[in-house]
VOGU-3710 file (C-alpha; in Angstrom, 3 decimals, decimal comma):
1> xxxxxxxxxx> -135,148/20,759/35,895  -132,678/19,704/38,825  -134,499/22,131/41,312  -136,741/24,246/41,350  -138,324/26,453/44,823  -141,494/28,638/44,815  -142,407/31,049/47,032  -140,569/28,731/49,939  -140,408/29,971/53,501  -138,208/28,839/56,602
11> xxxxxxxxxx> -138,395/29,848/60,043  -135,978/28,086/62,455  -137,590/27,180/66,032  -136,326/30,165/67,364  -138,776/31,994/65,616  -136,026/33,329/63,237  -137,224/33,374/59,882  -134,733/32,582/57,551  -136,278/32,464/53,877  -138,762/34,689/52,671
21> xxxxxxxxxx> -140,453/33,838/49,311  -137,817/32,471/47,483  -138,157/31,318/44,114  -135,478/29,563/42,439  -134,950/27,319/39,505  -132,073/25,134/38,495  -131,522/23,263/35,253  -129,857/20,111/34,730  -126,444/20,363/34,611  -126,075/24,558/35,675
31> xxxxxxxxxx> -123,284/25,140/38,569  -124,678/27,816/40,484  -123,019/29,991/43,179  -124,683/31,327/46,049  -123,419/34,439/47,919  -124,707/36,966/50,994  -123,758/38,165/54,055  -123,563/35,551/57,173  -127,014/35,086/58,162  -128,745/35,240/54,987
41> xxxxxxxxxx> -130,076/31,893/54,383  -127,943/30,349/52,169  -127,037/27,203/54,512  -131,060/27,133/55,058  -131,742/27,387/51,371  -129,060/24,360/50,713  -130,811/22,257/53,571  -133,932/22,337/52,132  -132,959/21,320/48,608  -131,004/18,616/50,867
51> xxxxxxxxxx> -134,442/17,300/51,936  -132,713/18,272/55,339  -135,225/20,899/56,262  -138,906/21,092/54,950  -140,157/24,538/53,690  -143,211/25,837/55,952  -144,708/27,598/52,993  -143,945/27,588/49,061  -143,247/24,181/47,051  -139,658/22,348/46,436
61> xxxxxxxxxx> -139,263/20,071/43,398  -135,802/18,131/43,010  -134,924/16,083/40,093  -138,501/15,345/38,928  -139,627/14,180/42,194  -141,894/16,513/44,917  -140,017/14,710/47,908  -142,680/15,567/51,016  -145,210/13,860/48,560  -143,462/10,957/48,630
71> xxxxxxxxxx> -142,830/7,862/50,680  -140,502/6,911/52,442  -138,822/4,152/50,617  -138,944/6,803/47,895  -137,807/9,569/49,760  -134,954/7,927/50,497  -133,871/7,025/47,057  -134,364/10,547/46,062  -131,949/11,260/48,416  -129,093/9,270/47,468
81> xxxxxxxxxx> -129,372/11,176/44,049  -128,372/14,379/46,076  -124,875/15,481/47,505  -124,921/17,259/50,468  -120,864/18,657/51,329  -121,292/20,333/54,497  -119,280/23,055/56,095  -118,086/21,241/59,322  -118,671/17,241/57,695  -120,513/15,410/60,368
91> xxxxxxxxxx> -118,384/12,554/60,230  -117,788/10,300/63,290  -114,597/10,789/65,192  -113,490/7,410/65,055  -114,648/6,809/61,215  -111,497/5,606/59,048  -111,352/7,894/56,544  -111,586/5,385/53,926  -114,788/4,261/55,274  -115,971/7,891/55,471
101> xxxxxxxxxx> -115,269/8,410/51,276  -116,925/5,109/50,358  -120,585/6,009/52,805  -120,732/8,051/49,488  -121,606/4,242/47,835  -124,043/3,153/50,359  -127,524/3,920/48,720  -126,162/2,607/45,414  -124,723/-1,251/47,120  -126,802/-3,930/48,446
111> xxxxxxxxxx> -127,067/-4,038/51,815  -124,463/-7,027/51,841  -121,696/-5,146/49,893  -122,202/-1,782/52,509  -121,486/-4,279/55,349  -118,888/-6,075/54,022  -117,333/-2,752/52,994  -116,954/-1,944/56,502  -114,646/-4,696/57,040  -112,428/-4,831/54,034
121> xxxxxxxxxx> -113,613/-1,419/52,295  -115,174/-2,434/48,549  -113,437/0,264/46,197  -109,865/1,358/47,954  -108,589/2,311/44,709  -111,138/4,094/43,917  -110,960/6,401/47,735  -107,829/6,743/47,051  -107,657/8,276/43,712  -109,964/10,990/44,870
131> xxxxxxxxxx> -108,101/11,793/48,193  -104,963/11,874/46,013  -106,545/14,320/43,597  -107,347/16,382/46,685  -103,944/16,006/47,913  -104,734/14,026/51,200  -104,306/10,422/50,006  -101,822/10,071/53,222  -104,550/10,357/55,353  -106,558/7,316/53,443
141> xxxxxxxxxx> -106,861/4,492/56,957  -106,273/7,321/59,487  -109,695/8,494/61,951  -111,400/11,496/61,475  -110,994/12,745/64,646  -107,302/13,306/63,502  -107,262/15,658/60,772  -107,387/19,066/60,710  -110,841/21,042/59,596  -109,758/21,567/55,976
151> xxxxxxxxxx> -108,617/18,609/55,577  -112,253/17,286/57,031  -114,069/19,206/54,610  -111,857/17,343/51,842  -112,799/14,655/53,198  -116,692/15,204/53,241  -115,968/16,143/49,318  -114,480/13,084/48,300  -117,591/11,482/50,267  -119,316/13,382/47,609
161> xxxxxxxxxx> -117,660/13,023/45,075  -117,576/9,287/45,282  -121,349/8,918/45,318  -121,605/10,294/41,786  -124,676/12,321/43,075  -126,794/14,035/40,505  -127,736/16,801/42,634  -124,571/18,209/44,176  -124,601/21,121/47,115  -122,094/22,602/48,744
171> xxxxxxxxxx> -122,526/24,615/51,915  -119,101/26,778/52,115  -117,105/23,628/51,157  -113,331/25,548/51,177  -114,302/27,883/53,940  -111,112/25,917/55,917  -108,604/26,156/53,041  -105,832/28,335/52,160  -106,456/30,530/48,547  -104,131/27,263/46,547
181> xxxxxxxxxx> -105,896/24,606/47,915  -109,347/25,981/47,891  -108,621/26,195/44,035  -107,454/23,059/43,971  -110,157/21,522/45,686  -113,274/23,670/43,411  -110,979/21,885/40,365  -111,548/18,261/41,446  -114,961/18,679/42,402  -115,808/19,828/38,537
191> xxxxxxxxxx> -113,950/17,760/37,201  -114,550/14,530/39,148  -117,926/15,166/39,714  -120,752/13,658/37,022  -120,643/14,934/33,885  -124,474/15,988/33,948  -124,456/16,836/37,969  -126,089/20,178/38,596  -124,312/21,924/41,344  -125,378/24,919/43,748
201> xxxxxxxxxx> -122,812/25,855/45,924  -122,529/28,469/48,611  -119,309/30,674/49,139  -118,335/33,258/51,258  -115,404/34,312/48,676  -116,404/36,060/45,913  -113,618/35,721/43,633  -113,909/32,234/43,855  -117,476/31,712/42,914  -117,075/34,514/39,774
211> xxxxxxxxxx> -113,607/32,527/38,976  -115,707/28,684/38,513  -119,772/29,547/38,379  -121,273/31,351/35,511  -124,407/31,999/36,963  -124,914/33,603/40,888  -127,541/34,244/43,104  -127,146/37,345/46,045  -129,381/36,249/49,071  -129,592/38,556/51,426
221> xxxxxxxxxx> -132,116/39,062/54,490  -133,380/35,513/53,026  -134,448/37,026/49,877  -132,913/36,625/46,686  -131,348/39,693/45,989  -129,850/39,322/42,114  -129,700/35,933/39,931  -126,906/37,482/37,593  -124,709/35,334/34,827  -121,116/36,279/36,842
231> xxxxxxxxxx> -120,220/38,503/33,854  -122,573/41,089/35,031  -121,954/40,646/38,857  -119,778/43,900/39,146  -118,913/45,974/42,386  -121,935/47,659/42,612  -124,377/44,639/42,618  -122,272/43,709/45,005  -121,373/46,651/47,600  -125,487/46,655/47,335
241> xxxxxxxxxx> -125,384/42,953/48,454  -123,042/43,115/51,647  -124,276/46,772/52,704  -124,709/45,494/55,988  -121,298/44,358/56,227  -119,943/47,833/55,904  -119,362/47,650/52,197  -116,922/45,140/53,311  -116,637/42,517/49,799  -115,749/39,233/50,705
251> xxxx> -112,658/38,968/48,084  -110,502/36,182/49,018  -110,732/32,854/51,959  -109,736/34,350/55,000
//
């Protein structure tokens, strides 16, 4: 089992609580979809399986390991087994973006190699092949601070991507890309992803997460609403799911 949640809570500091009981088990290997309304917990639910966040209540277990039983040494080799994409990549302004693709590398090289990286980077070749795949390869020795958000959040992929992580999550990774590219971009992520890498990814379009998940999860209100193979995820499961968003469906990116 890649992850697995039981009865977890979450309250943010503002007193907002944003998971309530949530159970949820993920095999080795499943690609998993997460859907809701804005608001319902998903980024909070990704966090915590990041080992970003620490549940309050309920117990997390990722990839054989309880990580707030650990140490940690071995908390933080747990966590360079897990791929965190995030929405808006946190990635520092002036950051080359060759030397933001290969950070993906860093928990897996000796500390000598990750230095000398940053000076002559270690595996060009192989930065470059996924930015090509993603279609930015142009953008391979330029700073962060001058691309566009989509082209960010390819970025933070390929980060991904490039640190083979067993455990991959996604929060809203083509939220900044047009309907072709955001295709595109859910294409090299299976494909150049591990082989055996379990995946839970959330999305605010629908059609995309039916199109590449076979199994998805509703959370709404931070409760899991359905946990549905995508063949049975039909338009009333899902008017049910965004009622608060005047029946309004999420189809397609915006």
């Amino acid at each position: 089992m890649s992850a697995a949640l039981q009865d977890v809570d979450f309250a943010h500091a503002n007193g907002r609580t944003a998971l309530r009981g949530v159970s949820l088990q993920v095999a080795r290997g499943e690609r998993v979809a997460i859907i809701g309304p804005s608001g319902a917990g998903k980024s909070t639910l990704l966090n915590l399986m990041a080992t970003a966040l620490r549940p309050q209540a309920g117990s997390i277990a990722l990839l054989g390991e309880t990580p707030w039983q650990l140490s940690g040494s071995a908390l933080r080799r747990l966590r360079c087994r897990i791929g965190l994409i995030h929405q808006a990549p946190p990635l520092p302004g002036r950051q080359r973006v060759v030397t933001a693709v290969l950070a993906g590398r860093l928990g897996r090289w000796p500390a000598w190699k990750s230095l000398a990286s940053l000076l002559y980077p270690a595996d060009m070749a192989g930065a470059r092949d996924i930015l090509d795949a993603l279609g930015i390869e142009d953008y391979l020795f330029s700073h962060c601070d001058r691309l566009s958000g989509g082209q960010l959040q390819r970025v933070g992929m390929a980060r991904v991507i490039c640190q083979q992580a067993e455990l991959v999550l996604a929060d809203e990774p083509v939220s900044s890309l047009d309907p072709s590219l955001s295709e595109q971009a859910m294409q090299v992520l299976h494909q150049r992803s591990r082989p055996d890498a379990t995946m839970v990814v959330s999305l605010h379009a629908v059609d995309v997460a039916l199109r590449w998940f076979p199994r998805i999860v509703g959370i709404r209100d931070g409760r899991i609403a359905f946990d549905l193979p995508a063949a049975e995820v039909g338009e009333q499961v899902l008017a049910e799911l965004y009622a608060a968003e005047a029946g309004r469906v999420p189809r397609q990116l915006a």
